[in-house]
Backbone as JSON, one array per atom type, in Angstrom:
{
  "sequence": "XXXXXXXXXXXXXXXXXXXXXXXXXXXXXXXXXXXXXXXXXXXXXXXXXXXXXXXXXXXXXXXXXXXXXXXXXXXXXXXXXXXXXXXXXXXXXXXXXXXXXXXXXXXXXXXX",
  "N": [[-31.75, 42.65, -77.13], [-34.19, 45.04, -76.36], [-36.87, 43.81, -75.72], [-36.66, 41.48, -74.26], [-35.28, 42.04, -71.98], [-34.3, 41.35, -68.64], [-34.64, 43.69, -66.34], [-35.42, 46.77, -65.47], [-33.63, 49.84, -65.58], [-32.98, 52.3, -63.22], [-31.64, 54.25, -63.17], [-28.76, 55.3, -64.18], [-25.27, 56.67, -64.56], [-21.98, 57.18, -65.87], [-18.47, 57.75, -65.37], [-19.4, 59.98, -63.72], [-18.37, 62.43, -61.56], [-17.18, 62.75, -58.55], [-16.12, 65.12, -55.96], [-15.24, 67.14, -56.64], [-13.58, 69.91, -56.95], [-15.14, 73.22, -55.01], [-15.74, 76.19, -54.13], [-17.69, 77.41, -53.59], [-18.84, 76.1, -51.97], [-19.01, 74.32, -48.06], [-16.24, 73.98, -46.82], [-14.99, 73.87, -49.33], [-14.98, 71.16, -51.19], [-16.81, 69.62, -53.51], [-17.62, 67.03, -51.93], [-19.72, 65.18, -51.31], [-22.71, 63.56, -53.27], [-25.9, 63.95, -54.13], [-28.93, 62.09, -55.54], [-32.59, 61.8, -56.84], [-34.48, 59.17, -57.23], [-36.74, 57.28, -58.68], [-38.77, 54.92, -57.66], [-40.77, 51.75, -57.23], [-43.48, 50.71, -54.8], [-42.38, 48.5, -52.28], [-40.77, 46.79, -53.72], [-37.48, 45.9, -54.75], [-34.52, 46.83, -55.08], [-31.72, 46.92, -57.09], [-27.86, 46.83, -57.69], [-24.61, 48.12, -59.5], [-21.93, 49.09, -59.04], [-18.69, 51.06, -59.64], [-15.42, 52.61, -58.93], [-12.97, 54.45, -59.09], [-11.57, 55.56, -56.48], [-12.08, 54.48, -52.97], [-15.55, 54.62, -52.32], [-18.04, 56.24, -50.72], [-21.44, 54.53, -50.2], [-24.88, 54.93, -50.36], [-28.44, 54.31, -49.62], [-31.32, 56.13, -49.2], [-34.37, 56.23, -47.09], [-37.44, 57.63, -48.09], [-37.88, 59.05, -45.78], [-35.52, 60.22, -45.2], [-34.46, 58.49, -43.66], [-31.48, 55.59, -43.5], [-31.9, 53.09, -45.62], [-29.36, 51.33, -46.47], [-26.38, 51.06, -46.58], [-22.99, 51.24, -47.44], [-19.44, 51.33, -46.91], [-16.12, 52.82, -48.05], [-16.09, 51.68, -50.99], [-14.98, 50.22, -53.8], [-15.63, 48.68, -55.99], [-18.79, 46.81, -56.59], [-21.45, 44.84, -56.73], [-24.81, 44.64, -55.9], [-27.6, 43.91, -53.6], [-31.05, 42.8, -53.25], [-32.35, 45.65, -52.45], [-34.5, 46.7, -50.38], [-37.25, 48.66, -51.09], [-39.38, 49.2, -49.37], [-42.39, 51.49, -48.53], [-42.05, 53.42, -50.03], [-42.1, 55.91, -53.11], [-40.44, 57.17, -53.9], [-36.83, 57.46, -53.71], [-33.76, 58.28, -52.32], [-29.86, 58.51, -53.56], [-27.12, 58.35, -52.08], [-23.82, 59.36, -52.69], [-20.18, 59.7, -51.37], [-17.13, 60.78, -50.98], [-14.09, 61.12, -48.92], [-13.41, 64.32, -47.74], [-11.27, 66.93, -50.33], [-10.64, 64.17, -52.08], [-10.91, 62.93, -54.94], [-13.36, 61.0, -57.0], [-14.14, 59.04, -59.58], [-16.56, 57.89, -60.85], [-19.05, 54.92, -61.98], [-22.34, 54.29, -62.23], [-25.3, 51.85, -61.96], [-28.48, 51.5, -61.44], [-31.11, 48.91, -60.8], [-34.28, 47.56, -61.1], [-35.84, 44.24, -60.88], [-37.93, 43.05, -63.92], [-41.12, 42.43, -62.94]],
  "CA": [[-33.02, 43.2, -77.51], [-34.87, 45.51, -74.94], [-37.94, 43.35, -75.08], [-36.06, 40.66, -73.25], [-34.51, 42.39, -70.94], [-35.47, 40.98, -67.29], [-34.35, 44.5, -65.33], [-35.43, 48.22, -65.8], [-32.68, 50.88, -64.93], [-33.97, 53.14, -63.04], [-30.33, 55.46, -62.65], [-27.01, 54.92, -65.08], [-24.26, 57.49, -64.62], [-20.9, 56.98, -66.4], [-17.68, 58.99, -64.96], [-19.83, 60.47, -62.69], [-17.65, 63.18, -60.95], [-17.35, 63.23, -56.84], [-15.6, 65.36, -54.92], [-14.76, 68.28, -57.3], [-12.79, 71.83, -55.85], [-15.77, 73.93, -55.47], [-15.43, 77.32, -53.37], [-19.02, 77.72, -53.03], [-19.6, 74.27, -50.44], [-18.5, 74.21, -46.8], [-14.86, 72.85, -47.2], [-14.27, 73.96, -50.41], [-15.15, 70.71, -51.94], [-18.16, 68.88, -53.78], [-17.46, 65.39, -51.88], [-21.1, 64.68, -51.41], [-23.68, 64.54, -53.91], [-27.29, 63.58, -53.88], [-29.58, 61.55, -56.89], [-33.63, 60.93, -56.6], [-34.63, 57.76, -57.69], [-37.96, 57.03, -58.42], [-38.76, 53.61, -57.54], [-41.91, 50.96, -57.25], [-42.93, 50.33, -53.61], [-42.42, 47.2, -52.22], [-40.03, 45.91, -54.83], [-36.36, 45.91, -54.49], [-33.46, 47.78, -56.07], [-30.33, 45.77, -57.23], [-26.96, 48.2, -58.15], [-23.86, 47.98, -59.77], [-20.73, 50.2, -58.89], [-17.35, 51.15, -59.97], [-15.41, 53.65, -58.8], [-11.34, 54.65, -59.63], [-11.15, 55.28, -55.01], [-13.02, 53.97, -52.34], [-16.04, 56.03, -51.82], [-19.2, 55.35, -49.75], [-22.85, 54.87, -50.75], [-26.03, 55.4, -48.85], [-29.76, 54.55, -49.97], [-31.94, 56.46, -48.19], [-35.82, 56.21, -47.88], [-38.19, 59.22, -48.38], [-38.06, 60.13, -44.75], [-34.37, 60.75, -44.72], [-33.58, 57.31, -42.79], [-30.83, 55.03, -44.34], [-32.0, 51.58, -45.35], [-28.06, 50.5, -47.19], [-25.06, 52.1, -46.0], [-21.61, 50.8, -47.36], [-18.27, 52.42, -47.05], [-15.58, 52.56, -48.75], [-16.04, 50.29, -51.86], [-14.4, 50.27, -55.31], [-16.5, 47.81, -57.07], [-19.69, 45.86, -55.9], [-22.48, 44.47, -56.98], [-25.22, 43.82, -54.34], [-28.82, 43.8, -54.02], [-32.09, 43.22, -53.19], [-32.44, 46.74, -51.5], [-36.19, 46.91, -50.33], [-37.92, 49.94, -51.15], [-40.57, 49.31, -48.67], [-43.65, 51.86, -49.43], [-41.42, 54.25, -50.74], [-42.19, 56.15, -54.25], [-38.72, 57.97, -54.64], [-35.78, 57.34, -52.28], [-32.46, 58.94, -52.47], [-28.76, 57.87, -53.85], [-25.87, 59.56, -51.88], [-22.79, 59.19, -52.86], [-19.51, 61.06, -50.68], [-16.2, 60.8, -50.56], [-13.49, 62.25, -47.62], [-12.52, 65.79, -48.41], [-10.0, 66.27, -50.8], [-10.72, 62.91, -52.89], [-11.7, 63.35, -56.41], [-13.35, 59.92, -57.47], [-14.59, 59.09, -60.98], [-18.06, 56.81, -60.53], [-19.7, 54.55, -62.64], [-23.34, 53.48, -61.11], [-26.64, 51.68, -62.51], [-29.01, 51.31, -60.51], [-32.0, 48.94, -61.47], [-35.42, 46.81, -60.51], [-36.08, 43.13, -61.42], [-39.09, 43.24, -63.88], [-42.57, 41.49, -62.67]],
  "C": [[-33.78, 43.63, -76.26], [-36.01, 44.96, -74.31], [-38.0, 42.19, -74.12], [-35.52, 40.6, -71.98], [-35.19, 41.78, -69.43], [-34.93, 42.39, -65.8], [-34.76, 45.91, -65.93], [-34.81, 49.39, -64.79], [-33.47, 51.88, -64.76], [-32.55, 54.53, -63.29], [-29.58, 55.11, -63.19], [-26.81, 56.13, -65.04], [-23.05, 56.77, -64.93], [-19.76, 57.92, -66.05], [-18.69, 60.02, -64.61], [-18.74, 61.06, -61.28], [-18.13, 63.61, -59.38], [-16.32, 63.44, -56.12], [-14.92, 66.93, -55.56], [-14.3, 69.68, -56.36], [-14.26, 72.7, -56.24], [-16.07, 74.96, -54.22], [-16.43, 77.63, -52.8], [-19.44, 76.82, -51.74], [-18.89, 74.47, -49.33], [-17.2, 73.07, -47.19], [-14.48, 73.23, -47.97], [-14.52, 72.7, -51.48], [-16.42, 70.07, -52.19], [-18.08, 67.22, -53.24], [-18.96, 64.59, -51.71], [-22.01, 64.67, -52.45], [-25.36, 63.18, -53.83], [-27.86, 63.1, -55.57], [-31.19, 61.31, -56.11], [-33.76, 59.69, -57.25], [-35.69, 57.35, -57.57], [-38.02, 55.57, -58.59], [-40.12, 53.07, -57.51], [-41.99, 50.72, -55.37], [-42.93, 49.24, -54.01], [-42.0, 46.2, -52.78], [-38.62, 45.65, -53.93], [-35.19, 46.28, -55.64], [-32.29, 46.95, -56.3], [-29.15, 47.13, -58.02], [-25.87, 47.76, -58.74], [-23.02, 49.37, -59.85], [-19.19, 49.8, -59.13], [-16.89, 52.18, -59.5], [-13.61, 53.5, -58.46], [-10.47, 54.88, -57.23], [-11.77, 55.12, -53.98], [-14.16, 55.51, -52.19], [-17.14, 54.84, -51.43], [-20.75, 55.82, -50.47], [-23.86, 54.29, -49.95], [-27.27, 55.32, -50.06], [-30.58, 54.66, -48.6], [-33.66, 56.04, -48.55], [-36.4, 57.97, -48.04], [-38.65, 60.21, -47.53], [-36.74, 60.13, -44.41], [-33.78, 59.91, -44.34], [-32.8, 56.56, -44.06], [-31.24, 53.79, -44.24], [-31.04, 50.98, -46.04], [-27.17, 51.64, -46.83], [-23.79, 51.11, -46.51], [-20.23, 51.43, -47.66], [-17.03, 52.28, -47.34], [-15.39, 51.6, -49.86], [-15.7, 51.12, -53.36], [-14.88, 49.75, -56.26], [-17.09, 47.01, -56.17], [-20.8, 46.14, -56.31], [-23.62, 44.04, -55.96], [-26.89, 44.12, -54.7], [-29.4, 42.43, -53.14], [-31.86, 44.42, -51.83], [-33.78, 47.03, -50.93], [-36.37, 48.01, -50.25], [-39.13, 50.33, -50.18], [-41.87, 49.95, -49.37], [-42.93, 53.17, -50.3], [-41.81, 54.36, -52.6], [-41.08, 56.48, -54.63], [-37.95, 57.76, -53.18], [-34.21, 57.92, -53.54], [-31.04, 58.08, -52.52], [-27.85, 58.82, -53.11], [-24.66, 58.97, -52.31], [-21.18, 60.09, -52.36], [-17.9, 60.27, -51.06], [-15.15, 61.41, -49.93], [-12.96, 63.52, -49.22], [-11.21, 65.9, -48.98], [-9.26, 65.58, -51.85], [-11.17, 63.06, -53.88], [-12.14, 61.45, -56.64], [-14.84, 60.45, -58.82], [-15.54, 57.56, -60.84], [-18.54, 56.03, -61.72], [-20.91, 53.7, -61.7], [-24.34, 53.2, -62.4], [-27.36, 50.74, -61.74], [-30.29, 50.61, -61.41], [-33.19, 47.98, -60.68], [-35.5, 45.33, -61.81], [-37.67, 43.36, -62.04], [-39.87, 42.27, -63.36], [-43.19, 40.55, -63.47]]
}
């Protein structure tokens, strides 16, 4: 029941496609891709990932700097990410050129 819940997702993607053949991108492929993420400051973000070949993920803040960097991972759960004063911070997600991986992410905040 949702009124119980003690977390609000801020981001769920399911087979979430990275790294697709695409002629238009430097390289030829889509291995990078970008998500906003509007967040609370001063909280903290908690995540859950899956993903079919290692790929790497990056939360950035809202001036571009990275405050979580981990690389190559297939499954992991991890968390508290601090958002500092941040309103929206950024999800990257890449993998090497080449690599097709098939994602599952949900990204969420502990409620108050």
């Amino acid at each position: 029941m949702a009124l119980f819940e003690k977390k609000t997702v801020l981001f769920s993607e399911k087979q979430l496609s990275v790294g697709e053949f695409d002629p238009t991108k430097p390289g030829c492929y889509d291995n990078v891709k970008t998500f906003p993420i509007a967040v609370k400051p001063r909280k903290a973000l908690y995540y859950s990932f899956k993903s079919n070949i290692p790929t790497s993920i990056v939360f950035a803040n809202s001036d571009n700097s990275s405050v979580y960097h981990k690389e190559d991972q297939t499954e992991i759960e991890d968390g508290p990410i601090p958002t500092g004063n941040n309103k929206e911070m950024g999800l990257i997600l890449g993998v090497y050129p080449g690599d097709k991986a098939k994602v599952d992410i949900e990204i969420w905040m502990e409620k108050a």
